[in-house]
SEFIZA-3560 file (N, C-alpha, C; in Angstrom, 3 decimals):
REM SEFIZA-3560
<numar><xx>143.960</xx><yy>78.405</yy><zz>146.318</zz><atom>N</atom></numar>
<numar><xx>143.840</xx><yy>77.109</yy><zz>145.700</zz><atom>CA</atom></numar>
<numar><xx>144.428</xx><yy>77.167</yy><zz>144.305</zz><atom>C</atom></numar>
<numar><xx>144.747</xx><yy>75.966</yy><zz>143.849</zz><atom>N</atom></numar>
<numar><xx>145.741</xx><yy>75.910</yy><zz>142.548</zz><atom>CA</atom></numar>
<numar><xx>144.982</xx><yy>75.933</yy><zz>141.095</zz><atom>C</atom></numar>
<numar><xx>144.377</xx><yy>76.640</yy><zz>140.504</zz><atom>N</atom></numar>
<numar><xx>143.475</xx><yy>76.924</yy><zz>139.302</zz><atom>CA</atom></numar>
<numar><xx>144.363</xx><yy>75.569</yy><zz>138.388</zz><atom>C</atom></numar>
<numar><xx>143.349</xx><yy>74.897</yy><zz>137.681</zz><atom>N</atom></numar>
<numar><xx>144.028</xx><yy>74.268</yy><zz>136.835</zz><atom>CA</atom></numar>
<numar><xx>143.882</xx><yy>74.919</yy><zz>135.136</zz><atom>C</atom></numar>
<numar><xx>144.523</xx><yy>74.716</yy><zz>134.484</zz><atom>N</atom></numar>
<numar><xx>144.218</xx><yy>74.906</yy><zz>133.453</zz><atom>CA</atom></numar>
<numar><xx>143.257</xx><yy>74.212</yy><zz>132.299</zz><atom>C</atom></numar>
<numar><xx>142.402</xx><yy>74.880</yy><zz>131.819</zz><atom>N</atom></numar>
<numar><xx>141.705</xx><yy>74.293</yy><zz>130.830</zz><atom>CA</atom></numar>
<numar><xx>142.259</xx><yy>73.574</yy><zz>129.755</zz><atom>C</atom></numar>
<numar><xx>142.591</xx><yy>72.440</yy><zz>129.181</zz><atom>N</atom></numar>
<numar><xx>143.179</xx><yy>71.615</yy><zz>128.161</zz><atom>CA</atom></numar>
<numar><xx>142.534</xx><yy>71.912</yy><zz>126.647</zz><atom>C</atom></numar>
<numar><xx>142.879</xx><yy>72.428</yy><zz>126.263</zz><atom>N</atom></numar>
<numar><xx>142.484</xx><yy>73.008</yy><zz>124.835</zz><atom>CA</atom></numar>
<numar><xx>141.885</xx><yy>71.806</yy><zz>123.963</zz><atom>C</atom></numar>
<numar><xx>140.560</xx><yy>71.979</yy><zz>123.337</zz><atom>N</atom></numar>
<numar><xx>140.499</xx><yy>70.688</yy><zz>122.448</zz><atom>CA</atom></numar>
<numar><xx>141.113</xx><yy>70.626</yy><zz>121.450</zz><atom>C</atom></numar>
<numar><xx>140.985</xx><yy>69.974</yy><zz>120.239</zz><atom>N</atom></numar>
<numar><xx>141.237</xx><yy>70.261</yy><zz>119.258</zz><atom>CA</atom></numar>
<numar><xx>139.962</xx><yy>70.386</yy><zz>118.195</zz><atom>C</atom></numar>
<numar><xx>140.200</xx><yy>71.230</yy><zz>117.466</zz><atom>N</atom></numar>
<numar><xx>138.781</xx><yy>71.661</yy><zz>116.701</zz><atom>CA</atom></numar>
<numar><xx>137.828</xx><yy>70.835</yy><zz>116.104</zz><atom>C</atom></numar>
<numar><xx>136.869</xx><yy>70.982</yy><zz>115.977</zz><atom>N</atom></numar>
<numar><xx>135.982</xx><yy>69.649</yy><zz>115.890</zz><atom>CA</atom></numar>
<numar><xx>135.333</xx><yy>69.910</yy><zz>114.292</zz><atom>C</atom></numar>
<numar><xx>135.456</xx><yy>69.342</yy><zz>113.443</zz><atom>N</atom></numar>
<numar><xx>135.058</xx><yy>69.184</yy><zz>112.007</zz><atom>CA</atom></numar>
<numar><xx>133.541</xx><yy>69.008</yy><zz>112.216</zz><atom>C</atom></numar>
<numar><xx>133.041</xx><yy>70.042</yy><zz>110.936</zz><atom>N</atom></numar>
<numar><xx>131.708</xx><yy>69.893</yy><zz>110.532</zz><atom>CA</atom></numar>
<numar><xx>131.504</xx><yy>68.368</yy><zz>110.253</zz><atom>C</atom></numar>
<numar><xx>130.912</xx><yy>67.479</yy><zz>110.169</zz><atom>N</atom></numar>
<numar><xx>130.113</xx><yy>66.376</yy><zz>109.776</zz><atom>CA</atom></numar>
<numar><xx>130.125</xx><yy>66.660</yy><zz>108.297</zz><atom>C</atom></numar>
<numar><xx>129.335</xx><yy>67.300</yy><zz>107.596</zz><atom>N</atom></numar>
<numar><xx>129.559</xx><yy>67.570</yy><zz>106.293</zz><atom>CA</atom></numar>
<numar><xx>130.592</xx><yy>67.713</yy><zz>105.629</zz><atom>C</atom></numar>
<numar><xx>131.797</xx><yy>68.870</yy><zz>106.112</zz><atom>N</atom></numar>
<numar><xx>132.810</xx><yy>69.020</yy><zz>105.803</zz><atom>CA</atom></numar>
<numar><xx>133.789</xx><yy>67.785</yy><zz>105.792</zz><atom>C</atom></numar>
<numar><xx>133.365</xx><yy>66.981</yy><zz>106.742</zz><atom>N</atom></numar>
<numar><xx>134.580</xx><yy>65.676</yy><zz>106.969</zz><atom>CA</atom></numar>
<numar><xx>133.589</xx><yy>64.376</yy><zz>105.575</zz><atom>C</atom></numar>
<numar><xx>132.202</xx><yy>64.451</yy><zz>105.386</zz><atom>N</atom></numar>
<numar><xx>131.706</xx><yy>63.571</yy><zz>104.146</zz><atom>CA</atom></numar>
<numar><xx>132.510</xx><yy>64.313</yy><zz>103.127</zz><atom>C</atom></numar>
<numar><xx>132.263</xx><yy>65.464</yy><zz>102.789</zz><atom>N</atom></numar>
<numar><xx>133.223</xx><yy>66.122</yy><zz>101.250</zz><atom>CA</atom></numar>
<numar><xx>134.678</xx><yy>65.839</yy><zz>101.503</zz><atom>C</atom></numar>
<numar><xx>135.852</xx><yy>65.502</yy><zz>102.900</zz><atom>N</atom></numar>
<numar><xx>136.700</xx><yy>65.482</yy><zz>102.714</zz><atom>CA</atom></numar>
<numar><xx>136.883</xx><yy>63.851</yy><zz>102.000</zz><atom>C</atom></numar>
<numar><xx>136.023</xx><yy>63.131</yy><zz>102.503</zz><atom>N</atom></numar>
<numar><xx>136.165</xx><yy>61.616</yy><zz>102.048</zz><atom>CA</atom></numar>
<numar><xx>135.621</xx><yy>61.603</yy><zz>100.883</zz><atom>C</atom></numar>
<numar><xx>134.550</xx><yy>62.618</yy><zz>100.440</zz><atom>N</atom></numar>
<numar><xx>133.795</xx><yy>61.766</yy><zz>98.892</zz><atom>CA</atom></numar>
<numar><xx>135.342</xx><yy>62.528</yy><zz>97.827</zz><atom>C</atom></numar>
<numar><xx>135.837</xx><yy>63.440</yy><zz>98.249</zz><atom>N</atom></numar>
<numar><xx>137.436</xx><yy>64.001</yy><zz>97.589</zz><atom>CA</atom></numar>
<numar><xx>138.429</xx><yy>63.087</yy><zz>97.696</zz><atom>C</atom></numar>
<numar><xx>138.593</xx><yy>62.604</yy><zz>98.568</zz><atom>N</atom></numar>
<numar><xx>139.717</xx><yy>61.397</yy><zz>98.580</zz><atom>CA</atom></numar>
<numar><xx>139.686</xx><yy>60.161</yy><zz>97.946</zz><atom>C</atom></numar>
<numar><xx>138.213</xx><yy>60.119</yy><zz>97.418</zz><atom>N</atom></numar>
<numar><xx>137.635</xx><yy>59.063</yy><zz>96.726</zz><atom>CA</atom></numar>
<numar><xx>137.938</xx><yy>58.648</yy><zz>95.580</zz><atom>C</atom></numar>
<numar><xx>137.286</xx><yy>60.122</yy><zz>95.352</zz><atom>N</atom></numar>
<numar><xx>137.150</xx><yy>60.616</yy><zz>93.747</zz><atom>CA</atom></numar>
<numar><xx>138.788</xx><yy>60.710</yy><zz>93.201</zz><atom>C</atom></numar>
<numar><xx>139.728</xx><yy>61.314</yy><zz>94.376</zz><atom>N</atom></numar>
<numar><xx>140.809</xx><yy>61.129</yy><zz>93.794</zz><atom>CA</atom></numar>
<numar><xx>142.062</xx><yy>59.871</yy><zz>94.107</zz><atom>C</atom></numar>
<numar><xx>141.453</xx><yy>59.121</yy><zz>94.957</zz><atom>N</atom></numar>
<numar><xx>142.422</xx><yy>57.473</yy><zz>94.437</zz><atom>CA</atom></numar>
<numar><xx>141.795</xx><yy>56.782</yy><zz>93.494</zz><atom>C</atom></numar>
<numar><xx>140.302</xx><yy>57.284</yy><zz>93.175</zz><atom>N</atom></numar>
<numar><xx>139.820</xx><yy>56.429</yy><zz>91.698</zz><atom>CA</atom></numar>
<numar><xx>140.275</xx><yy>57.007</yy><zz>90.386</zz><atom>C</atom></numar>
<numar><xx>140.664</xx><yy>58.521</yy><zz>90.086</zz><atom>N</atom></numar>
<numar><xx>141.187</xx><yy>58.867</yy><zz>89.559</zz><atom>CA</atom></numar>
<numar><xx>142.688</xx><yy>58.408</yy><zz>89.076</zz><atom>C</atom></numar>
<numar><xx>143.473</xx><yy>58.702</yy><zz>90.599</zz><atom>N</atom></numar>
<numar><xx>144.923</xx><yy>57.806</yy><zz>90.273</zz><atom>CA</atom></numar>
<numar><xx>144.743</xx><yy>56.285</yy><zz>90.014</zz><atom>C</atom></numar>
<numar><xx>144.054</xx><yy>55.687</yy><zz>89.917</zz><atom>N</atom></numar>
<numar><xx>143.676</xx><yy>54.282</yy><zz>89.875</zz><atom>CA</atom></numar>
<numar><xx>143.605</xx><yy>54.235</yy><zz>88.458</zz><atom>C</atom></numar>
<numar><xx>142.479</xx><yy>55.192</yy><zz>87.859</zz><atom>N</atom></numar>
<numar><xx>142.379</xx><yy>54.716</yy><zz>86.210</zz><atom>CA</atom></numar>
<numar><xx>143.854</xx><yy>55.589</yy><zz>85.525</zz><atom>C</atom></numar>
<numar><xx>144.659</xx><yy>56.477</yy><zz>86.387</zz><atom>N</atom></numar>
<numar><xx>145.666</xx><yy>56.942</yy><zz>85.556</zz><atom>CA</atom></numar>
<numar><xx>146.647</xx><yy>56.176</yy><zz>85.502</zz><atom>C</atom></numar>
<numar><xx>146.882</xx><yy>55.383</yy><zz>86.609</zz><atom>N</atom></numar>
<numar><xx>148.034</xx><yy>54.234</yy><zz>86.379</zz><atom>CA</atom></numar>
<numar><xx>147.631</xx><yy>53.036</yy><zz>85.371</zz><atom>C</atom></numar>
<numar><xx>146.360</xx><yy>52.931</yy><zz>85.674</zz><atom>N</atom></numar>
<numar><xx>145.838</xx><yy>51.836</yy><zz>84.711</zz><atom>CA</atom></numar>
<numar><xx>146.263</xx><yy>52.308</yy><zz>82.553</zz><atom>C</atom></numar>
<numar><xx>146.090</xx><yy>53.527</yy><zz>82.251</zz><atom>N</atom></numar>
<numar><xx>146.403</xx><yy>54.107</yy><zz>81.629</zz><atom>CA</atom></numar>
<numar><xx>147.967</xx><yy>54.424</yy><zz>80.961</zz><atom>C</atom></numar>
<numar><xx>148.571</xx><yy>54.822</yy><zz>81.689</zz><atom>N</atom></numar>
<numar><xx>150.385</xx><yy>54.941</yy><zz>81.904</zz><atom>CA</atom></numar>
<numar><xx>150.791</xx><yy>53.207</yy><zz>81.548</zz><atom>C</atom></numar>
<numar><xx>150.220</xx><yy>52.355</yy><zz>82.228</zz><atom>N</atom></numar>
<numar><xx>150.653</xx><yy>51.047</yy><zz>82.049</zz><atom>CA</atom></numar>
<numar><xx>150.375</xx><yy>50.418</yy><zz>80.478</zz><atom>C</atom></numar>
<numar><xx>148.923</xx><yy>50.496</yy><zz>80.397</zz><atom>N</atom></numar>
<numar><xx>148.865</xx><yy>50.684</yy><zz>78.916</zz><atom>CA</atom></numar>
<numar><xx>149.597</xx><yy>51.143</yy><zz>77.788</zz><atom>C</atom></numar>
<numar><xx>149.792</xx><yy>52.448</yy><zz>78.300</zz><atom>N</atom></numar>
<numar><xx>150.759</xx><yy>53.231</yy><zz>77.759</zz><atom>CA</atom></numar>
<numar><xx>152.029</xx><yy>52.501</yy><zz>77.006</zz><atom>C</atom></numar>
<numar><xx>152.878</xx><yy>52.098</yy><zz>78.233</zz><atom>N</atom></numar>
<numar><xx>153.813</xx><yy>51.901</yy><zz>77.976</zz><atom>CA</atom></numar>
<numar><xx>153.795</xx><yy>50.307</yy><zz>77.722</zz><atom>C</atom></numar>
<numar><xx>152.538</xx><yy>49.604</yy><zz>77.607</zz><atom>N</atom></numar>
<numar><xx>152.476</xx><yy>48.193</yy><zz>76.725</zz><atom>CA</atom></numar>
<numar><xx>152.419</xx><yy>48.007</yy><zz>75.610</zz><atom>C</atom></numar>
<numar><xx>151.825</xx><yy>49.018</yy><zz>75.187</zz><atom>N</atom></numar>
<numar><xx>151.741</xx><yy>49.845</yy><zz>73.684</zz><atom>CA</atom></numar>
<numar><xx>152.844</xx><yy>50.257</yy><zz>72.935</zz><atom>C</atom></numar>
<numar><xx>153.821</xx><yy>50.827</yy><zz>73.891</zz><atom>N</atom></numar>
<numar><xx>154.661</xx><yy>51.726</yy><zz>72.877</zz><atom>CA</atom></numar>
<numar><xx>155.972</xx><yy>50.372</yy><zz>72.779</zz><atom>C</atom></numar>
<numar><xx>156.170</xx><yy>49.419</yy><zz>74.244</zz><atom>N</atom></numar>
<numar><xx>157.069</xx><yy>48.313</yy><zz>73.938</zz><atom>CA</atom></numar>
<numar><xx>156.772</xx><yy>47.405</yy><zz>72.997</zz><atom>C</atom></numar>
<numar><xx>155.755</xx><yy>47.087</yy><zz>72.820</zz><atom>N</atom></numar>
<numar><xx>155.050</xx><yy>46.303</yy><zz>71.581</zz><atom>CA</atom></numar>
<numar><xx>155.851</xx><yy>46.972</yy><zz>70.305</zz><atom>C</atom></numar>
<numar><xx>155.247</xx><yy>48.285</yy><zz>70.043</zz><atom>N</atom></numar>
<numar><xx>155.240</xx><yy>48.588</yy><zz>69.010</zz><atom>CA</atom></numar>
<numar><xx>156.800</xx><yy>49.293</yy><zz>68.785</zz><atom>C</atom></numar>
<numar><xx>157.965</xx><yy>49.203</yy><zz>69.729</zz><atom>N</atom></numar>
<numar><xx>159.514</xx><yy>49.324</yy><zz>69.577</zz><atom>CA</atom></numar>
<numar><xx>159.931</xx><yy>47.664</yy><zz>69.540</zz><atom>C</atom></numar>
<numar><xx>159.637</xx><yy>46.702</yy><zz>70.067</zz><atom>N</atom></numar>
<numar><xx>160.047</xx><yy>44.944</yy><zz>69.949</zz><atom>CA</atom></numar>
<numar><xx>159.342</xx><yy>44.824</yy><zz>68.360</zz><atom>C</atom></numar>
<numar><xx>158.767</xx><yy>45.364</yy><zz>68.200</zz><atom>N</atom></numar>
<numar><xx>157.581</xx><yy>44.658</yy><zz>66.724</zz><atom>CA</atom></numar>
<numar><xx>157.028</xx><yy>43.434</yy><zz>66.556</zz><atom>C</atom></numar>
<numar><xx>157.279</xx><yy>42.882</yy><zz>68.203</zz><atom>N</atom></numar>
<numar><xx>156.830</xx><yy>42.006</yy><zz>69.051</zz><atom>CA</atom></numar>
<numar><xx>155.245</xx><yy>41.090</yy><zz>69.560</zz><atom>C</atom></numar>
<numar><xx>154.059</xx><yy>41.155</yy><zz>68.932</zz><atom>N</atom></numar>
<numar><xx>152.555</xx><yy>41.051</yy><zz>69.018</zz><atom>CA</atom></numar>
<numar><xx>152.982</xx><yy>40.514</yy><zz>70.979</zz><atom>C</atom></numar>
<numar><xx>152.428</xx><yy>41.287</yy><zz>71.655</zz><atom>N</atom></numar>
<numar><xx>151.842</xx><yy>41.065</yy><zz>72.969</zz><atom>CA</atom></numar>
<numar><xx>153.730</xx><yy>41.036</yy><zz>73.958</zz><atom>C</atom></numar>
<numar><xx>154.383</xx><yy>41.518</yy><zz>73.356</zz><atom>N</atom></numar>
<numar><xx>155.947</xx><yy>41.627</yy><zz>74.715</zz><atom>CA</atom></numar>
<numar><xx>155.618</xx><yy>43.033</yy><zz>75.283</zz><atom>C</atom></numar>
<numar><xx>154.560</xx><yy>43.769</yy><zz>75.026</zz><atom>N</atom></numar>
<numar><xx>154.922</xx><yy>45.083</yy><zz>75.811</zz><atom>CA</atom></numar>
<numar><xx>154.063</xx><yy>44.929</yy><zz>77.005</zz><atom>C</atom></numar>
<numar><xx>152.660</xx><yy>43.663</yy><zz>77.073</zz><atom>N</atom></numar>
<numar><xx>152.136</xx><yy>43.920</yy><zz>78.125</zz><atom>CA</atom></numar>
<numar><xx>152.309</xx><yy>42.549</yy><zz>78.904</zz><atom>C</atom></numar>
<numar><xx>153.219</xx><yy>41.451</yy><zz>78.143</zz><atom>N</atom></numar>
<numar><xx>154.203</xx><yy>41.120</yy><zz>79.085</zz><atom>CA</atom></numar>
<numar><xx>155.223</xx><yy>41.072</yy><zz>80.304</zz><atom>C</atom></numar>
<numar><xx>156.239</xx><yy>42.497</yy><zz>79.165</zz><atom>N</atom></numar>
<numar><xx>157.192</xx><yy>42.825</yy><zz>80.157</zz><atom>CA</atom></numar>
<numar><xx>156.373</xx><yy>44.153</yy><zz>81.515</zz><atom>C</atom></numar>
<numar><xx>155.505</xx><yy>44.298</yy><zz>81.082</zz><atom>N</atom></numar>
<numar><xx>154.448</xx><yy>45.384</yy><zz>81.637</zz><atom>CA</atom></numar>
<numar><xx>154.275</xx><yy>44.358</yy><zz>83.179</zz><atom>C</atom></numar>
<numar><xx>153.517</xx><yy>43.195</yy><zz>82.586</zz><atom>N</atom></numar>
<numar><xx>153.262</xx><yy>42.184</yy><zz>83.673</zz><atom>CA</atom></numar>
<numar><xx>154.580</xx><yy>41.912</yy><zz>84.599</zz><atom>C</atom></numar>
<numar><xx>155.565</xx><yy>41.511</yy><zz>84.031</zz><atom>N</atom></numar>
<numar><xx>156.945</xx><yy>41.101</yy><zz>84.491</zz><atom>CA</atom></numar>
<numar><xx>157.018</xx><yy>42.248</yy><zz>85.834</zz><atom>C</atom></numar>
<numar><xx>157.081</xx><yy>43.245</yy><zz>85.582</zz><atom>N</atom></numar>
<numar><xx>157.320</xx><yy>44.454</yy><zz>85.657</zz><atom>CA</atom></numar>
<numar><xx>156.799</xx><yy>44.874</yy><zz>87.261</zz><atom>C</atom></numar>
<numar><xx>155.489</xx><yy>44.617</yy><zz>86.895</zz><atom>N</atom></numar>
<numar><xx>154.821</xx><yy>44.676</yy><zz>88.160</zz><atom>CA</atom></numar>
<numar><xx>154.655</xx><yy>43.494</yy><zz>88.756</zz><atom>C</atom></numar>
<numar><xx>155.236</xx><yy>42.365</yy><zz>88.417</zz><atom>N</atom></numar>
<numar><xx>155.106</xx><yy>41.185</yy><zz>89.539</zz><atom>CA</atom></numar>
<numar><xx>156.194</xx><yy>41.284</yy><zz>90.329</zz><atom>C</atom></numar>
<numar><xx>157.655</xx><yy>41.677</yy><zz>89.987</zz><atom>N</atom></numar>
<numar><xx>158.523</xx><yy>42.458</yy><zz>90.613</zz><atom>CA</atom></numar>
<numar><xx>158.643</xx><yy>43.194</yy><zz>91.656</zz><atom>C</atom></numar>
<numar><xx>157.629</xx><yy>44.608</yy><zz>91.011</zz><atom>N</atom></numar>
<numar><xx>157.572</xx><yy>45.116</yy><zz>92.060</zz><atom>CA</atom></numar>
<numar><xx>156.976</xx><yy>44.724</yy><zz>93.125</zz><atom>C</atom></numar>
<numar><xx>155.416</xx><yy>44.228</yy><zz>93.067</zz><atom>N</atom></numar>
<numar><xx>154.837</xx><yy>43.930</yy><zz>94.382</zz><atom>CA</atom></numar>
<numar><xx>155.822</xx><yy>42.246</yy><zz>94.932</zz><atom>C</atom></numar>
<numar><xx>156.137</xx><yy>41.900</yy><zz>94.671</zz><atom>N</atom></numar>
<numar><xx>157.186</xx><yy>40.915</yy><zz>95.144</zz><atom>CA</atom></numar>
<numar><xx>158.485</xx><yy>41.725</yy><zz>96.171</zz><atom>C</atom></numar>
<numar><xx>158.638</xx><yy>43.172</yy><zz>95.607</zz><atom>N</atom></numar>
<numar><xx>159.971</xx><yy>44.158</yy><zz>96.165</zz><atom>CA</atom></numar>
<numar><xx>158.979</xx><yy>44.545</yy><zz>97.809</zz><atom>C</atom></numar>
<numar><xx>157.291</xx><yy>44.716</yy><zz>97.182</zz><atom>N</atom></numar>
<numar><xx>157.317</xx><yy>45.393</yy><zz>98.572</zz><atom>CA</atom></numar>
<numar><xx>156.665</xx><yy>44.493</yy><zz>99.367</zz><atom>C</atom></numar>
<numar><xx>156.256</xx><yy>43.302</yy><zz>98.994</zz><atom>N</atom></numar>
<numar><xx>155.777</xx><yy>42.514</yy><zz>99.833</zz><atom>CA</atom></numar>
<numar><xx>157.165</xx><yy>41.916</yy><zz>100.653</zz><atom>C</atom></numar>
<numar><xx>158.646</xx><yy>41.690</yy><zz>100.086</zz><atom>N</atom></numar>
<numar><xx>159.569</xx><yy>41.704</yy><zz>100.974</zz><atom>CA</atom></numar>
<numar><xx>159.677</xx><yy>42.573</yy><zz>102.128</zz><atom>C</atom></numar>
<numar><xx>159.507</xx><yy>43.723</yy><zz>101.409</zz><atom>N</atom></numar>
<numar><xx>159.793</xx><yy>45.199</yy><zz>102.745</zz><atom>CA</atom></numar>
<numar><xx>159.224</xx><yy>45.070</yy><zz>103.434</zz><atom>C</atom></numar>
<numar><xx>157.442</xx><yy>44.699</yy><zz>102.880</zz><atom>N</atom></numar>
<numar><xx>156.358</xx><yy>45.117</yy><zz>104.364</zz><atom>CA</atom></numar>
<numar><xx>156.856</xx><yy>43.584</yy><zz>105.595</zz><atom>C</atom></numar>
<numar><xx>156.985</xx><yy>42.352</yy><zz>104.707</zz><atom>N</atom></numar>
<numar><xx>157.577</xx><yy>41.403</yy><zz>105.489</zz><atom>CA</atom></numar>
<numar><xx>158.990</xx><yy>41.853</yy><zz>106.600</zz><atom>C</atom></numar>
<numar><xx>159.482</xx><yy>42.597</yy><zz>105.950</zz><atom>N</atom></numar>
<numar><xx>160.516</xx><yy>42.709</yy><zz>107.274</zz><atom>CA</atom></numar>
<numar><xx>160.154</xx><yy>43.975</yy><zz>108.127</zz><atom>C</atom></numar>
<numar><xx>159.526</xx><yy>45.190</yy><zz>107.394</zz><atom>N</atom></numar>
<numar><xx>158.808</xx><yy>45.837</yy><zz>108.944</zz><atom>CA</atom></numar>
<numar><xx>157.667</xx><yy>45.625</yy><zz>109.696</zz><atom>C</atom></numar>
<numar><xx>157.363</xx><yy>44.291</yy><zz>109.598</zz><atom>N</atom></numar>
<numar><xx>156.404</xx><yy>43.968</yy><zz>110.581</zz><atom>CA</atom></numar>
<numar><xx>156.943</xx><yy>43.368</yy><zz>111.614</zz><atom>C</atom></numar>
<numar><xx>157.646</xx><yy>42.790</yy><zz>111.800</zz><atom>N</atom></numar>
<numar><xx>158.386</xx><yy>42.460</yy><zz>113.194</zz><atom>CA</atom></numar>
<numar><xx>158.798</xx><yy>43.719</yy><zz>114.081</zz><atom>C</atom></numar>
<numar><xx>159.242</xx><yy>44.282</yy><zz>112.995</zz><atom>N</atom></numar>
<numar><xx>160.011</xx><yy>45.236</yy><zz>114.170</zz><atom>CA</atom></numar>
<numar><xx>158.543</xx><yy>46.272</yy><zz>114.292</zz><atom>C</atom></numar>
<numar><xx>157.087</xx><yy>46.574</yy><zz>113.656</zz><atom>N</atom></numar>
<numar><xx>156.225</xx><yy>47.325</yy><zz>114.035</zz><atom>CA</atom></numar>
<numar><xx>155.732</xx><yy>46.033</yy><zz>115.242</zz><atom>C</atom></numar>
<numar><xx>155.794</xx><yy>44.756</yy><zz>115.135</zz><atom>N</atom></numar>
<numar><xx>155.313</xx><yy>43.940</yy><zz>116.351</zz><atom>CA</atom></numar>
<numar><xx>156.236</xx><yy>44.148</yy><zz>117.536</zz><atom>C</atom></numar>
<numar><xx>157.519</xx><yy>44.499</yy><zz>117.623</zz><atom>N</atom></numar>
<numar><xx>158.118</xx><yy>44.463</yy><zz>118.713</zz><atom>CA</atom></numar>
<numar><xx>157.817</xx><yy>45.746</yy><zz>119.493</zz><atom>C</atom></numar>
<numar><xx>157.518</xx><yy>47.447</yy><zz>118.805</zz><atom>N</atom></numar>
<numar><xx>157.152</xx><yy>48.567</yy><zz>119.473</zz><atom>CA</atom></numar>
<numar><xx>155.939</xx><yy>48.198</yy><zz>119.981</zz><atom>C</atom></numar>
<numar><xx>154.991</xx><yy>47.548</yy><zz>119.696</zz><atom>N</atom></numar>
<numar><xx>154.006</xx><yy>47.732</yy><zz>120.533</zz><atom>CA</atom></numar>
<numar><xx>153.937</xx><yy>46.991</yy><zz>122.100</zz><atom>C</atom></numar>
<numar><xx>153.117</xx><yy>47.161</yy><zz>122.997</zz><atom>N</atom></numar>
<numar><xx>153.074</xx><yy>46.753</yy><zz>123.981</zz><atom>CA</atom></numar>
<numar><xx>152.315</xx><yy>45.328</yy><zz>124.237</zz><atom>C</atom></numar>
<numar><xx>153.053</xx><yy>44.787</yy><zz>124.803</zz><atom>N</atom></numar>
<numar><xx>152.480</xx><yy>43.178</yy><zz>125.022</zz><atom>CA</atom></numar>
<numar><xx>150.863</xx><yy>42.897</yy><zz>125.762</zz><atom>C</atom></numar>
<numar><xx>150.150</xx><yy>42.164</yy><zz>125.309</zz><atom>N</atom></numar>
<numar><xx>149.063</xx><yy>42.181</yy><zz>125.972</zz><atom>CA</atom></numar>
<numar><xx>149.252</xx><yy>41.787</yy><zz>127.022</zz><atom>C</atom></numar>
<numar><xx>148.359</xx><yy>42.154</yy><zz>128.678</zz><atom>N</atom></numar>
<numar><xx>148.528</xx><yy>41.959</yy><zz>129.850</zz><atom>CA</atom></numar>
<numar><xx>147.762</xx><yy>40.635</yy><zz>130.213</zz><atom>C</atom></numar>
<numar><xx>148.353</xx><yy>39.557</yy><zz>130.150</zz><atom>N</atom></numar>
<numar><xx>147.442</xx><yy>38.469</yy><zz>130.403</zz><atom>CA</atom></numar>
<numar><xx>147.481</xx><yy>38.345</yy><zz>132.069</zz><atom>C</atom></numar>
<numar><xx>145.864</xx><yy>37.997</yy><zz>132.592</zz><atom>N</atom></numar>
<numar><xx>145.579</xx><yy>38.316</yy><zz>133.893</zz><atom>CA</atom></numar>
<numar><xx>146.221</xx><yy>36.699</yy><zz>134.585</zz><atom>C</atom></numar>
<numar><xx>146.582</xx><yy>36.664</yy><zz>135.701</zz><atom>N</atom></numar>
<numar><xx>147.306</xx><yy>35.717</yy><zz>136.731</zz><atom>CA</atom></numar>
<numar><xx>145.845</xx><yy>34.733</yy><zz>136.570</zz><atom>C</atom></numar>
<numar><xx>146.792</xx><yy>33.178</yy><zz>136.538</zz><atom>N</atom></numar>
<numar><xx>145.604</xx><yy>32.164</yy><zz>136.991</zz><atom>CA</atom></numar>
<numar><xx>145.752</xx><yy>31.662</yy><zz>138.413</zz><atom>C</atom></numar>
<numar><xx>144.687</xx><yy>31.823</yy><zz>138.882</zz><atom>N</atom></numar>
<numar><xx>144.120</xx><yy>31.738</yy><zz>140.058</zz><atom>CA</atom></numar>
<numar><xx>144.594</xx><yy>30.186</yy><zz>140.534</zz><atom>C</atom></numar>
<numar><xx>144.841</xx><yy>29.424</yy><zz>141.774</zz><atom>N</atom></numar>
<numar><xx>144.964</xx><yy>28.927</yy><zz>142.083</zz><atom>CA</atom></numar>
<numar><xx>143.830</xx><yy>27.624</yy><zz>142.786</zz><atom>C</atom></numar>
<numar><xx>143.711</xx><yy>26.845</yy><zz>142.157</zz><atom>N</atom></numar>
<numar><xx>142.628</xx><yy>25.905</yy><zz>142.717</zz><atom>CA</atom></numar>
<numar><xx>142.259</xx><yy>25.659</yy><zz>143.778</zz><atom>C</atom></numar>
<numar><xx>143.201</xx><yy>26.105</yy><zz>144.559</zz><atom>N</atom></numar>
<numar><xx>143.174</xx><yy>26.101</yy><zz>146.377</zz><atom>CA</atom></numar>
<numar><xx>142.457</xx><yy>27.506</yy><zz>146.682</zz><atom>C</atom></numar>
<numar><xx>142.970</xx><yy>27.981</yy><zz>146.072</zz><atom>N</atom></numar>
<numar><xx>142.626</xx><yy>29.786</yy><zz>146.530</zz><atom>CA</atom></numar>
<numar><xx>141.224</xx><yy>29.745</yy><zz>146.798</zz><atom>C</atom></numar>
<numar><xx>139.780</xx><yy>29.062</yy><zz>145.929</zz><atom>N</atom></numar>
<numar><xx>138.803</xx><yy>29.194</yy><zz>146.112</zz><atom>CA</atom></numar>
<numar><xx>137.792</xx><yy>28.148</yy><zz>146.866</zz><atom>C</atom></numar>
<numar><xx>138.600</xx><yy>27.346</yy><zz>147.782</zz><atom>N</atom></numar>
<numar><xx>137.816</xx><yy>25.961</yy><zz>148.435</zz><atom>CA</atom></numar>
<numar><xx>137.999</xx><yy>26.720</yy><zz>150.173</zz><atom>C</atom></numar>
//
């Protein structure tokens, strides 16, 4: 008779180990969160104080980033069609015929 082979799992994470991997991932997009918040400052500060300008550095700061998320809200707009076309169409079930059940 033809032995099949056993299908290997894949390793199964402590419960604990997988809470510390998330309270780490946490801790560090809140981290990058207040460092960009920071950097932006940064550099509202230092345009201010090269224009000699009261309030153009967190202006062009603003400018800056309305731009960008305007750049990727274009992008994500055009790969969503084509992520809607890879997927598979839902299977809508046949309607039954009014005769079929008299």
């Amino acid at each position: 008779m033809d032995e099949e082979e056993a299908i290997p799992m894949p390793p199964q994470m402590d419960p604990t180990m997988a809470m510390r991997a998330m309270a780490l991932s946490a801790v560090g997009d809140f981290m990058l969160f207040l460092g960009v918040i920071f950097v932006l400052l940064g550099v509202a500060n230092f345009t201010t104080d090269f224009l000699k300008i009261k309030g153009s550095g967190e202006f062009s700061v603003g400018l800056a980033l309305i731009a960008f998320a305007l750049v990727l809200l274009m992008r994500s707009r055009l790969s969503i069609p084509k992520a809607a076309a890879r997927r598979p169409a839902a299977h809508k079930p046949k309607e039954a015929k009014s005769d079929a059940y008299r």
